[in-house]
VMD Tcl script that builds the backbone (N, CA, C; Angstrom):
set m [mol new atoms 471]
animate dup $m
set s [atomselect $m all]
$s set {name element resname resid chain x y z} {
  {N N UNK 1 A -10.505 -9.877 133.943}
  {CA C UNK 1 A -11.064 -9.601 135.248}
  {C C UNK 1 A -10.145 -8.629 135.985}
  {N N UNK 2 A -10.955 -7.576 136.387}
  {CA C UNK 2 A -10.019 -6.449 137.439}
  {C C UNK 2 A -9.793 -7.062 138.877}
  {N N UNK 3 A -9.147 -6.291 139.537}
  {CA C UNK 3 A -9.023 -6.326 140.928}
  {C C UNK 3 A -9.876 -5.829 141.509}
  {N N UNK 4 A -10.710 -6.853 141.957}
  {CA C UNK 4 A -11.964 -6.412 142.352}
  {C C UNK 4 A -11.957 -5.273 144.026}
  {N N UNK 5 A -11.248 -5.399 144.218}
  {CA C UNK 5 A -10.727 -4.363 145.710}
  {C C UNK 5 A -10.388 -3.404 145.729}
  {N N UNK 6 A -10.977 -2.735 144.389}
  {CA C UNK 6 A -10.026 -0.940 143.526}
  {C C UNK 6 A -11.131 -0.777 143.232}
  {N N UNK 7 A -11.772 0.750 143.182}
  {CA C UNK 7 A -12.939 1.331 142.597}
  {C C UNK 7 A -12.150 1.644 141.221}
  {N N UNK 8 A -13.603 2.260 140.260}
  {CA C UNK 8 A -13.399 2.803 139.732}
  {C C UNK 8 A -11.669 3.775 139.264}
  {N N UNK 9 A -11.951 4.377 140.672}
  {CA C UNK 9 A -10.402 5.657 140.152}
  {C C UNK 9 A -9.317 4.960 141.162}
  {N N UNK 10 A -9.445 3.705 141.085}
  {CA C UNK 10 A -8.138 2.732 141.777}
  {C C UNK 10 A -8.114 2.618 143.095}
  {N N UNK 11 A -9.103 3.420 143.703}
  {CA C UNK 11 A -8.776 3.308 145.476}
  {C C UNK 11 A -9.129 1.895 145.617}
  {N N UNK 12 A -8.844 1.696 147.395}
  {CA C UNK 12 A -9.087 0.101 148.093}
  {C C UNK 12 A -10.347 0.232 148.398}
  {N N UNK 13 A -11.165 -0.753 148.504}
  {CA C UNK 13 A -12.605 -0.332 148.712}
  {C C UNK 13 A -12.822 -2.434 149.115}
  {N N UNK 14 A -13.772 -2.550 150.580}
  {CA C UNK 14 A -14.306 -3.471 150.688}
  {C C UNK 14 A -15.777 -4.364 149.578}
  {N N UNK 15 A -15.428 -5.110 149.264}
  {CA C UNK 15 A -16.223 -5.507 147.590}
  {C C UNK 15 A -17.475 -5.629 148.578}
  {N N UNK 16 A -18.830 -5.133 147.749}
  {CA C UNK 16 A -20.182 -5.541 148.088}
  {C C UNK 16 A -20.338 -6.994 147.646}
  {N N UNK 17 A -20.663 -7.782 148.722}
  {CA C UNK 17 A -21.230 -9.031 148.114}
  {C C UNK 17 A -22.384 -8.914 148.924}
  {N N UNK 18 A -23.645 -8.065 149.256}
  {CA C UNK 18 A -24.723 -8.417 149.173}
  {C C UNK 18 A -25.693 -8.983 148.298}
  {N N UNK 19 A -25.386 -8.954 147.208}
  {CA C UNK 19 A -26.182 -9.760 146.270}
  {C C UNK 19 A -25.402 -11.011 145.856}
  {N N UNK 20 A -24.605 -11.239 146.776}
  {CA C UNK 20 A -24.278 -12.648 146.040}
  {C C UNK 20 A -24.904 -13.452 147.066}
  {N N UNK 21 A -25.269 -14.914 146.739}
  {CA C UNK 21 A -25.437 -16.340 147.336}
  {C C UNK 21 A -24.964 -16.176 148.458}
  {N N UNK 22 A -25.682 -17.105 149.361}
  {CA C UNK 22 A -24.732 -17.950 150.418}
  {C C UNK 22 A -24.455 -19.267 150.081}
  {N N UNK 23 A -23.824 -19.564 149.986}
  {CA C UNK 23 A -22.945 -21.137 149.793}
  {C C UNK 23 A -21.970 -21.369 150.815}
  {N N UNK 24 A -22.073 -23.336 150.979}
  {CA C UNK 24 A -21.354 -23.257 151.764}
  {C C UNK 24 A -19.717 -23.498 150.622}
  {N N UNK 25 A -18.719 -22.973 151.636}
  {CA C UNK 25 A -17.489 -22.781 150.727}
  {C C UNK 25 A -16.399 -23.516 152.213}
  {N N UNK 26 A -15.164 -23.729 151.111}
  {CA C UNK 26 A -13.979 -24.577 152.279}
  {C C UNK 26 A -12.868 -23.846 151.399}
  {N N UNK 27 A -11.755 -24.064 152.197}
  {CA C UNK 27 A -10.608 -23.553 151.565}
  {C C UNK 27 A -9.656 -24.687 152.748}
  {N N UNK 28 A -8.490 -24.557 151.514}
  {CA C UNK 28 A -7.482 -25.753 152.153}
  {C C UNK 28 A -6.214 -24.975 152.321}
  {N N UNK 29 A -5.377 -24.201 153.032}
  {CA C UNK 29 A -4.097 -23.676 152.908}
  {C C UNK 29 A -3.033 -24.621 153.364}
  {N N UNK 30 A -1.943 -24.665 153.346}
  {CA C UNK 30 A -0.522 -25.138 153.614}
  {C C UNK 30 A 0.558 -23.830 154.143}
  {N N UNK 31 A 0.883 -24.487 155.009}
  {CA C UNK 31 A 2.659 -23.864 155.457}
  {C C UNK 31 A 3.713 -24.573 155.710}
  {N N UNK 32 A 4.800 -24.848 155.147}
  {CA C UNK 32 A 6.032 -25.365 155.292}
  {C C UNK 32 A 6.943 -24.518 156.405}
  {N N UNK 33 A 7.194 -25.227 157.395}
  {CA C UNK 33 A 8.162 -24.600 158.411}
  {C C UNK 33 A 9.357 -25.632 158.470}
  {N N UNK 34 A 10.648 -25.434 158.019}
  {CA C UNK 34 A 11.865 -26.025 158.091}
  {C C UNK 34 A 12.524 -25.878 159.278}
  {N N UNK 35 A 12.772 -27.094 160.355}
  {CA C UNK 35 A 13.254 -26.813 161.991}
  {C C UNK 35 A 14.748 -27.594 161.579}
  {N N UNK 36 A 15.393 -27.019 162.387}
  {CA C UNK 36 A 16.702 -27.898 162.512}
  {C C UNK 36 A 16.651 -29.153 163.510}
  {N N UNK 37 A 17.603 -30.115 163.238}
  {CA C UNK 37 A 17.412 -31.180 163.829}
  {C C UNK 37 A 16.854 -30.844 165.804}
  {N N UNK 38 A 17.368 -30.513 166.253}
  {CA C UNK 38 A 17.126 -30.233 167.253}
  {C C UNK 38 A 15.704 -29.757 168.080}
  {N N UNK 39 A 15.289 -28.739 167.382}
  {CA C UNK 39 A 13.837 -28.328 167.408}
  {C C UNK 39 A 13.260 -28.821 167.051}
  {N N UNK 40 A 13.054 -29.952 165.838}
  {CA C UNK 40 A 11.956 -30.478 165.606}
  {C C UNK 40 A 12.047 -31.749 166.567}
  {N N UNK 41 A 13.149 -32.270 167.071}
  {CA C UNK 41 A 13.062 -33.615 168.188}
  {C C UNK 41 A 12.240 -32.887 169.339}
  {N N UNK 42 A 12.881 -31.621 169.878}
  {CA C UNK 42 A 12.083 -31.069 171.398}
  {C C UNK 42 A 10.539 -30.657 170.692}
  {N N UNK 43 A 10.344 -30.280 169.200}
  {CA C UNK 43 A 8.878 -30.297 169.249}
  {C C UNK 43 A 7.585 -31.938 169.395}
  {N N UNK 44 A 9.021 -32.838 168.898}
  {CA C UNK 44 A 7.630 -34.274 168.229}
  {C C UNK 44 A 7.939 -34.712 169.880}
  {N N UNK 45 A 9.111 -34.848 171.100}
  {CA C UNK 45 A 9.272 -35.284 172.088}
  {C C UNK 45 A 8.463 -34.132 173.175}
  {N N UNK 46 A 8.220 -33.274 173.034}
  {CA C UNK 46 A 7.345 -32.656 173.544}
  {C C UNK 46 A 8.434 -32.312 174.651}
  {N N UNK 47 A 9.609 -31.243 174.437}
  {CA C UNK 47 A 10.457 -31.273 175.738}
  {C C UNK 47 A 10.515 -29.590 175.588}
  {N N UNK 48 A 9.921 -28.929 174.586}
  {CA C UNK 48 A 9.600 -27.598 174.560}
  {C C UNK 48 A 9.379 -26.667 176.148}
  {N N UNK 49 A 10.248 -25.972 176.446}
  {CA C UNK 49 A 9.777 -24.864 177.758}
  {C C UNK 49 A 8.580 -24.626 177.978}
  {N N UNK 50 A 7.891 -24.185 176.824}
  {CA C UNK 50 A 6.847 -23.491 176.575}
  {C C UNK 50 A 5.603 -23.833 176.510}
  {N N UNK 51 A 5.721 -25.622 176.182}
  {CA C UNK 51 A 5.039 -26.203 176.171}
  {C C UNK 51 A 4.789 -26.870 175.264}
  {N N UNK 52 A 3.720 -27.589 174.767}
  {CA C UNK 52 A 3.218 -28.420 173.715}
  {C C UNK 52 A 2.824 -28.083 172.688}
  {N N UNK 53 A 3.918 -27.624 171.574}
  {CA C UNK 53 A 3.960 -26.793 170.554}
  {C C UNK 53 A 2.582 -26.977 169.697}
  {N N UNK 54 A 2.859 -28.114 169.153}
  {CA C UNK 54 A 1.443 -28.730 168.364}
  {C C UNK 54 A 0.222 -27.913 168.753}
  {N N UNK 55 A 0.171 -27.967 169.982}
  {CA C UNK 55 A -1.646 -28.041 170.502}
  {C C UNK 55 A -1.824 -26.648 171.011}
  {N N UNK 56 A -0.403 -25.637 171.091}
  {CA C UNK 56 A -0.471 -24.026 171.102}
  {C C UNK 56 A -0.854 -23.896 170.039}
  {N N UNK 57 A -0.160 -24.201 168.761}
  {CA C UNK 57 A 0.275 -23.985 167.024}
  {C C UNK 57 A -1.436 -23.975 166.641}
  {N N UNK 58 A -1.928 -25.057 167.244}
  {CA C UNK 58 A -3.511 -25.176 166.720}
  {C C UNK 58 A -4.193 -23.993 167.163}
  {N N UNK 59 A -4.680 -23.618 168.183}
  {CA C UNK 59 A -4.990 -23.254 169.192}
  {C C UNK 59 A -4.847 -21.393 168.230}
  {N N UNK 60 A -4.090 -21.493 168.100}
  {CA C UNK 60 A -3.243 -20.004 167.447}
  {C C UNK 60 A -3.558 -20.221 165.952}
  {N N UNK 61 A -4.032 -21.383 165.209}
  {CA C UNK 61 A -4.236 -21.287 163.787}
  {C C UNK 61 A -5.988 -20.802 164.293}
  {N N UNK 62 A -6.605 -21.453 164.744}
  {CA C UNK 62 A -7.981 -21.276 165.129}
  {C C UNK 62 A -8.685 -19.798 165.400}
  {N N UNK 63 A -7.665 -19.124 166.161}
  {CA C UNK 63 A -7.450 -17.829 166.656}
  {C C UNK 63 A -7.410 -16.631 165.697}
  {N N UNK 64 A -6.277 -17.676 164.921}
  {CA C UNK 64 A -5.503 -16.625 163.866}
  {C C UNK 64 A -7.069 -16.694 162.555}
  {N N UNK 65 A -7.518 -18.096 162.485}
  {CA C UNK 65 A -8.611 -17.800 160.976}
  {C C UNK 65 A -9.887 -16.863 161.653}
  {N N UNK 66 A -10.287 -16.788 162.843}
  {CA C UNK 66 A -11.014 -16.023 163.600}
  {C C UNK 66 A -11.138 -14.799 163.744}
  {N N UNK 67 A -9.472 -14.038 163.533}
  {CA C UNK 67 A -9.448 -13.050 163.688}
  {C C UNK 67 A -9.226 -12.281 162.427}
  {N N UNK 68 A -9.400 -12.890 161.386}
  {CA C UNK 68 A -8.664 -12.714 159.888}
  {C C UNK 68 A -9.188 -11.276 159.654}
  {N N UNK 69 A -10.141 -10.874 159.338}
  {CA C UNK 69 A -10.925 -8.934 159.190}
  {C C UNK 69 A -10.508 -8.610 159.986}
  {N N UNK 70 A -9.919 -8.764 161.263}
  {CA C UNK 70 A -8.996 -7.711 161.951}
  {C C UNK 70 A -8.071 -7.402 161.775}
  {N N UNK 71 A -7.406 -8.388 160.643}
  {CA C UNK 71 A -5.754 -8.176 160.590}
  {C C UNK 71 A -5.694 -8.037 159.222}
  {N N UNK 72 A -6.741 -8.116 158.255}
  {CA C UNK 72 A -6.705 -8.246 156.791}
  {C C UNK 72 A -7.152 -6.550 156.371}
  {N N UNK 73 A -7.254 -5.696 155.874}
  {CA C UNK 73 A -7.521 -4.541 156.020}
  {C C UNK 73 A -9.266 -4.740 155.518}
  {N N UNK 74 A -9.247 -5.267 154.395}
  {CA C UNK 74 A -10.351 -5.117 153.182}
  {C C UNK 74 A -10.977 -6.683 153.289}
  {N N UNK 75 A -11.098 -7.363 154.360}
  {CA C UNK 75 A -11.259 -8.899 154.374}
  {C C UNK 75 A -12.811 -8.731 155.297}
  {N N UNK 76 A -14.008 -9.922 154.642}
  {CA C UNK 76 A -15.165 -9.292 155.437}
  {C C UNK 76 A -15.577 -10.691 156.309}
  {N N UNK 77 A -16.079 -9.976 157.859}
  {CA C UNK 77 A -16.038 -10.603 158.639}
  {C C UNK 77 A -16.704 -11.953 158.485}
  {N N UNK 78 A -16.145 -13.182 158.356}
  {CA C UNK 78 A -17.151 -14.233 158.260}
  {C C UNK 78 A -18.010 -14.968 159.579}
  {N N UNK 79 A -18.957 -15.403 159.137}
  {CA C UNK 79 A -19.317 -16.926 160.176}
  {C C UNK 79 A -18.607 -18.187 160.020}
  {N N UNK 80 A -17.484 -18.157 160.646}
  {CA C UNK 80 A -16.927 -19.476 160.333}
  {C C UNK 80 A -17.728 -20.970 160.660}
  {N N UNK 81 A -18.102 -21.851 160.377}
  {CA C UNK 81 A -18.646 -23.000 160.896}
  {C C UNK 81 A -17.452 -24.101 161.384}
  {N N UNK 82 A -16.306 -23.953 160.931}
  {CA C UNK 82 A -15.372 -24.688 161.082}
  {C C UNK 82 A -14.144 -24.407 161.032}
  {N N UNK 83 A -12.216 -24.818 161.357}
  {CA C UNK 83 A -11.260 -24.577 161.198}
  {C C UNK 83 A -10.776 -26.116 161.822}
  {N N UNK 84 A -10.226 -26.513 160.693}
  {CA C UNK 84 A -9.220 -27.642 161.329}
  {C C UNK 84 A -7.749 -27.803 161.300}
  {N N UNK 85 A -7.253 -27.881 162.317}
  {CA C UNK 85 A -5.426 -27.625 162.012}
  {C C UNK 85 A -4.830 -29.070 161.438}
  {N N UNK 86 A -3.836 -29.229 160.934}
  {CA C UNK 86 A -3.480 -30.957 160.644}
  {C C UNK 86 A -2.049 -30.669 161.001}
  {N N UNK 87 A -1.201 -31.524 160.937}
  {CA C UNK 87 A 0.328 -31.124 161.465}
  {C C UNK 87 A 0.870 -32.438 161.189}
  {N N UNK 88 A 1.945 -32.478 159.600}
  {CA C UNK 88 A 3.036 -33.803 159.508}
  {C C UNK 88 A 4.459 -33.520 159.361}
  {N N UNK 89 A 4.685 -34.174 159.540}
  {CA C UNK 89 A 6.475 -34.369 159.437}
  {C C UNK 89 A 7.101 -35.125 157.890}
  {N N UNK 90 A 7.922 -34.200 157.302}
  {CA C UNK 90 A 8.904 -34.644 156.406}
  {C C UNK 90 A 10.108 -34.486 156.925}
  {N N UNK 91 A 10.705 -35.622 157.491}
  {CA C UNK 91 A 11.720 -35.354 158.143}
  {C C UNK 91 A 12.028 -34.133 159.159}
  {N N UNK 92 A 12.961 -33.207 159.275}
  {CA C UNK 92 A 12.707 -32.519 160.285}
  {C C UNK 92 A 11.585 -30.929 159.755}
  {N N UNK 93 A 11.070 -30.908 158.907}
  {CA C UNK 93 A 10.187 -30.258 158.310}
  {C C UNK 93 A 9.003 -30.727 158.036}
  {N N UNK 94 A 8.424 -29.516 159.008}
  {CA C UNK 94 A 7.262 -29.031 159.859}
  {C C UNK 94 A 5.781 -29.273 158.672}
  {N N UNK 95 A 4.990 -29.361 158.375}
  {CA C UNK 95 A 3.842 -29.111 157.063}
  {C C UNK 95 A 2.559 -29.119 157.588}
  {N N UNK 96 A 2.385 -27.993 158.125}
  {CA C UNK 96 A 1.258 -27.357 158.712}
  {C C UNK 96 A -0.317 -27.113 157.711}
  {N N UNK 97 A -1.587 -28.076 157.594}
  {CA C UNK 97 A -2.475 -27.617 156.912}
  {C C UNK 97 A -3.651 -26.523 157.835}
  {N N UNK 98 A -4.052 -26.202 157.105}
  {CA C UNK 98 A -5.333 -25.512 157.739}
  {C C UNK 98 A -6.711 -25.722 156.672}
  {N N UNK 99 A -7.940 -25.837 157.389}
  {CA C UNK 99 A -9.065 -26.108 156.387}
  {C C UNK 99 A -10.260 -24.960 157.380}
  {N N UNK 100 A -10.351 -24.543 156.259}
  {CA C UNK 100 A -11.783 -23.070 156.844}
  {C C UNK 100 A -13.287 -23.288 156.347}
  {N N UNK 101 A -13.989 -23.809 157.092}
  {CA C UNK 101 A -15.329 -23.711 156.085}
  {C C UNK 101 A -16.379 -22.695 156.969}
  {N N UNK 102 A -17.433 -22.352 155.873}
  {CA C UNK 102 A -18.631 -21.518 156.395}
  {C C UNK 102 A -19.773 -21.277 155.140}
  {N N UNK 103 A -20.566 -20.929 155.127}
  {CA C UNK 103 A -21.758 -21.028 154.751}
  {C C UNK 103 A -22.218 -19.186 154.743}
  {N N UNK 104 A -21.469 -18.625 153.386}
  {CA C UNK 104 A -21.401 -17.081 153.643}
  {C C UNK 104 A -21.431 -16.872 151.898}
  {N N UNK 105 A -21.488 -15.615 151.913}
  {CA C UNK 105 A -21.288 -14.810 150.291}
  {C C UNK 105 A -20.035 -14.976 149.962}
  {N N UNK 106 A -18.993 -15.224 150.699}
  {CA C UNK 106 A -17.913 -14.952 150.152}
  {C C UNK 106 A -16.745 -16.248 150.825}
  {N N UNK 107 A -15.711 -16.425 150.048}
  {CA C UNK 107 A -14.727 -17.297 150.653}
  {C C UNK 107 A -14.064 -17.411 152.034}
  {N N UNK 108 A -13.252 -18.589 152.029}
  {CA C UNK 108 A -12.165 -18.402 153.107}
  {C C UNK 108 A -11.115 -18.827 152.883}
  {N N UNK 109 A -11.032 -17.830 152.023}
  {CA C UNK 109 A -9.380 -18.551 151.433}
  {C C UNK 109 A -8.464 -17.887 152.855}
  {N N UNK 110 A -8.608 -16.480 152.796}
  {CA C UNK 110 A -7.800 -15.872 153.579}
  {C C UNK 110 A -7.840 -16.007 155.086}
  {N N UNK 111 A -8.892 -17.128 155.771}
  {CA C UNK 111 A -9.381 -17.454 157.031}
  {C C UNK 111 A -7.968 -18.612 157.073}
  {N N UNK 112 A -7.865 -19.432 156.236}
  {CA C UNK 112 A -7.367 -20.478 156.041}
  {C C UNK 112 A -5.763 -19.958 156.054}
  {N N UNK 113 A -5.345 -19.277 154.754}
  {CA C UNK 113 A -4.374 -18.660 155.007}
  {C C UNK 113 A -3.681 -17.930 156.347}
  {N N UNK 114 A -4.318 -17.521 156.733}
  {CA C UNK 114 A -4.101 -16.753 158.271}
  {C C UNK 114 A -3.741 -17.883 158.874}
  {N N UNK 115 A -4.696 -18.881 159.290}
  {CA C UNK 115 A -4.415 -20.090 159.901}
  {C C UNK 115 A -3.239 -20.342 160.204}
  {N N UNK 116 A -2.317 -20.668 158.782}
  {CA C UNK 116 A -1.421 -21.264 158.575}
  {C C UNK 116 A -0.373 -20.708 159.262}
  {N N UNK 117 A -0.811 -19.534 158.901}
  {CA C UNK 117 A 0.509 -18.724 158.859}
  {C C UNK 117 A 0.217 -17.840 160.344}
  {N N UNK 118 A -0.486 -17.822 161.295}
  {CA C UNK 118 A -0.502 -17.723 162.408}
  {C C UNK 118 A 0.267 -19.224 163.486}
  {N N UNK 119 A -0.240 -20.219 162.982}
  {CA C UNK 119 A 0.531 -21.608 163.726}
  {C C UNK 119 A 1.675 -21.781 163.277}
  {N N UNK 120 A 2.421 -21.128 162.258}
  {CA C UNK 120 A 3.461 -21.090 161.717}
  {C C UNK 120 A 4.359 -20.162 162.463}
  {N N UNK 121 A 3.948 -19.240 162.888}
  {CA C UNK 121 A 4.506 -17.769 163.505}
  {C C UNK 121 A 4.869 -18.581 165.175}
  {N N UNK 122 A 3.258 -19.459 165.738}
  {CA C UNK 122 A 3.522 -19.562 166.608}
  {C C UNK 122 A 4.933 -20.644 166.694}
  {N N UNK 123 A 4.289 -22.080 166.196}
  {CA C UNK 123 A 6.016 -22.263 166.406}
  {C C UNK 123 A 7.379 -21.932 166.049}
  {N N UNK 124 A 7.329 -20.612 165.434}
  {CA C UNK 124 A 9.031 -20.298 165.397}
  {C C UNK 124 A 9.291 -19.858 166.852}
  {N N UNK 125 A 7.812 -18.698 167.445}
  {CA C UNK 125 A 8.158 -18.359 168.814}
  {C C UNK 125 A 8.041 -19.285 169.852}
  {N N UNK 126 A 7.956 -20.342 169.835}
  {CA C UNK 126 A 8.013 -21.638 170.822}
  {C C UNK 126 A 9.086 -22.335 170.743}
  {N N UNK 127 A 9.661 -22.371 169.654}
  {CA C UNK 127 A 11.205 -22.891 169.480}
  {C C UNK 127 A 12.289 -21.786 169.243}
  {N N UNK 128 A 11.672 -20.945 169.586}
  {CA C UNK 128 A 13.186 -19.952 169.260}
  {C C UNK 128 A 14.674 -19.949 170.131}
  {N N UNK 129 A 14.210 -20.128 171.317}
  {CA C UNK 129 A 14.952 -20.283 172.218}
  {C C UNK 129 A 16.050 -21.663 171.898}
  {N N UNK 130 A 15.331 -22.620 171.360}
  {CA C UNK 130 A 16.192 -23.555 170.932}
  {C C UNK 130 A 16.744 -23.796 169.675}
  {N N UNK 131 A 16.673 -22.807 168.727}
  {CA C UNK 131 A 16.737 -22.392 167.502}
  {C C UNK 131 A 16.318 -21.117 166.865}
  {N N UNK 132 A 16.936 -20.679 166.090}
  {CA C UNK 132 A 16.720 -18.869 165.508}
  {C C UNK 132 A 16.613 -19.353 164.850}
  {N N UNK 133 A 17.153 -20.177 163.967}
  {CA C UNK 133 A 17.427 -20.526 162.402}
  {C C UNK 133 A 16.017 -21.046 161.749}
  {N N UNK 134 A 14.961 -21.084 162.470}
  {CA C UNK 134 A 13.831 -21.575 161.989}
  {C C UNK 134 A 12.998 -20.973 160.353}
  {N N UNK 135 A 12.867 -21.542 158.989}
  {CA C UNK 135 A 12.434 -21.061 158.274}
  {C C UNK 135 A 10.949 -21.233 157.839}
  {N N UNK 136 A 10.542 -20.237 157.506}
  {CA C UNK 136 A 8.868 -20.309 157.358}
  {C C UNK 136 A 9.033 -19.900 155.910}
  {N N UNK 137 A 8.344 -20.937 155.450}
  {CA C UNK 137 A 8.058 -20.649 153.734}
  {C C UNK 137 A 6.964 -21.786 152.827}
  {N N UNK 138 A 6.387 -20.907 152.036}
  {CA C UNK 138 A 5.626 -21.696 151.203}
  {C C UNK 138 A 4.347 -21.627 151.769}
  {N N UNK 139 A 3.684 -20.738 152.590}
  {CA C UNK 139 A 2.542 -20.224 152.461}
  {C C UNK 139 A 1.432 -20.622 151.219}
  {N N UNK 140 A 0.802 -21.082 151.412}
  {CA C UNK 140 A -0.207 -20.877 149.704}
  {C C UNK 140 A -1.312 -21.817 150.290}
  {N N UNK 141 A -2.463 -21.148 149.162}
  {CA C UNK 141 A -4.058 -22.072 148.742}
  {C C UNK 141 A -3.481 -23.240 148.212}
  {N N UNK 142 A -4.340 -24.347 148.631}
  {CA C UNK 142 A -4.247 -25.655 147.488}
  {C C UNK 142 A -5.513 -26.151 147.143}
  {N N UNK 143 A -6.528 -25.385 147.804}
  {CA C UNK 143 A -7.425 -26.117 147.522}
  {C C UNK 143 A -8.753 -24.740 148.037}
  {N N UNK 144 A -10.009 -24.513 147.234}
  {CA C UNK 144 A -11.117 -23.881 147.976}
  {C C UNK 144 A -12.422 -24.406 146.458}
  {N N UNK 145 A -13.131 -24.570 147.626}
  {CA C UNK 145 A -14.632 -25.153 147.148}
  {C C UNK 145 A -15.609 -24.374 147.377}
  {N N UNK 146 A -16.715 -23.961 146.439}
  {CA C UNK 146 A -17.929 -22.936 147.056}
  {C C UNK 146 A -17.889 -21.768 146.069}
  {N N UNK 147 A -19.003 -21.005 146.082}
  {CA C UNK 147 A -19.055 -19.776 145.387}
  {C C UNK 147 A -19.473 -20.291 143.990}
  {N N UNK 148 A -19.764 -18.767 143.213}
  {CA C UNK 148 A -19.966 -18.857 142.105}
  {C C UNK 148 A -18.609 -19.579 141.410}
  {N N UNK 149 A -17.586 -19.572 141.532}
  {CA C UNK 149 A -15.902 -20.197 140.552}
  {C C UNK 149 A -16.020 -21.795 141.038}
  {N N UNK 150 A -16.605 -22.217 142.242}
  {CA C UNK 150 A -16.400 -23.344 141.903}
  {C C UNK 150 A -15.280 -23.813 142.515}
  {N N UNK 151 A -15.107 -25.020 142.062}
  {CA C UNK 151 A -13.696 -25.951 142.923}
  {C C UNK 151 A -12.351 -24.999 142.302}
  {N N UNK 152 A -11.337 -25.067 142.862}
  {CA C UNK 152 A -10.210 -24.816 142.642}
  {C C UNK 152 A -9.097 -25.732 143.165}
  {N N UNK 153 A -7.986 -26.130 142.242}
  {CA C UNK 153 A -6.774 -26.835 143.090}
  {C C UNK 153 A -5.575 -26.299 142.706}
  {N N UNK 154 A -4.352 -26.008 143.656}
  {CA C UNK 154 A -3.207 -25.535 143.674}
  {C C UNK 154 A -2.283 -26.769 142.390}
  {N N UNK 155 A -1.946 -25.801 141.447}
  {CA C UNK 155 A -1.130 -27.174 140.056}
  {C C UNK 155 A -0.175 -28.228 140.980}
  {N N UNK 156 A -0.103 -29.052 140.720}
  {CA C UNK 156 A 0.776 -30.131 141.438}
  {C C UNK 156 A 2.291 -29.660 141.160}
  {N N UNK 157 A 2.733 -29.641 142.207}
  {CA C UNK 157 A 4.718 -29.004 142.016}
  {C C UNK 157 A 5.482 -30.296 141.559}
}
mol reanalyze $m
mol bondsrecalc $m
mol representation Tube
mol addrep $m
C-alpha cells in the first residue's frame, strides 16, 4: 500500500473519498504529560492562577479536534458528532485520553490526535509558571473503529 497523500509524480494531494461509504467511525488517542511534584498538586488541588486546568485542557482538546483541517494541511473537514476528553493520574503523571466519533467517509484518527495533543499543550501553558520542566510525550492512536479496515488496536507495551 502507497501513501495515499502523494499523486502519481509524488506531490501532496488531499485523497478523494467521494466514493467511499459513510460509516460511523471512533478513534481513541492518548497523551502522557509528566508534571513535577508540584504542578501536578496545584493542578489536582485546583490552586492554578489560571485557573482550572482540567476543564481549560478539555475545553482546548474539543477546540483543538474541531479545528483539526485547519491545522492539518491535507486533513478533510469532518462532521464531528462527538469528542470526549478523560483525564487520570499515575502518580504525578498526567494521561490525557481523547475519543472522536462521526458518521463520515473518512476517519478521526487525526481529530482525536489533535485533541490530545492540543489539552496537552494547554496544560504545559497553565502550569508553566509553576514549572518549565513539564514533559509532553507519547502522543499516539490506541484505538479507531469504522471504515472499510475495520477495528484497529495500539499492540499492548
Amino acid at each position: 500500500m502507497g501513501l495515499t497523500h502523494l499523486d502519481d509524480q509524488g506531490l501532496a494531494r488531499m485523497v478523494d473519498v467521494s466514493t467511499k461509504a459513510v460509516t460511523v467511525r471512533e478513534a481513541l488517542a492518548e497523551a502522557v504529560v509528566r508534571l513535577g511534584p508540584i504542578a501536578a498538586t496545584a493542578v489536582r488541588e485546583g490552586t492554578v492562577k489560571k485557573g482550572d486546568v482540567l476543564q481549560i485542557a478539555t475545553v482546548a482538546g474539543v477546540m483543538g479536534a474541531k479545528a483539526t483541517a485547519s491545522i492539518i494541511p491535507l486533513c478533510h473537514p469532518l462532521p464531528l458528532s462527538g469528542v470526549a476528553m478523560q483525564f487520570t493520574w499515575d502518580g504525578d503523571t498526567l494521561i490525557i485520553q481523547a475519543t472522536a466519533r462521526t458518521s463520515a467517509q473518512t476517519g478521526v484518527e487525526m481529530e482525536a490526535l489533535t485533541a490530545v495533543s492540543t489539552a496537552a499543550l494547554t496544560v504545559y501553558d497553565m502550569v508553566k509558571a509553576v514549572e518549565r520542566g513539564v514533559v509532553i510525550e507519547r502522543i499516539r492512536l490506541l484505538r479507531k473503529v469504522g471504515g472499510k479496515s475495520g477495528e484497529w488496536n495500539a499492540p499492548a507495551e
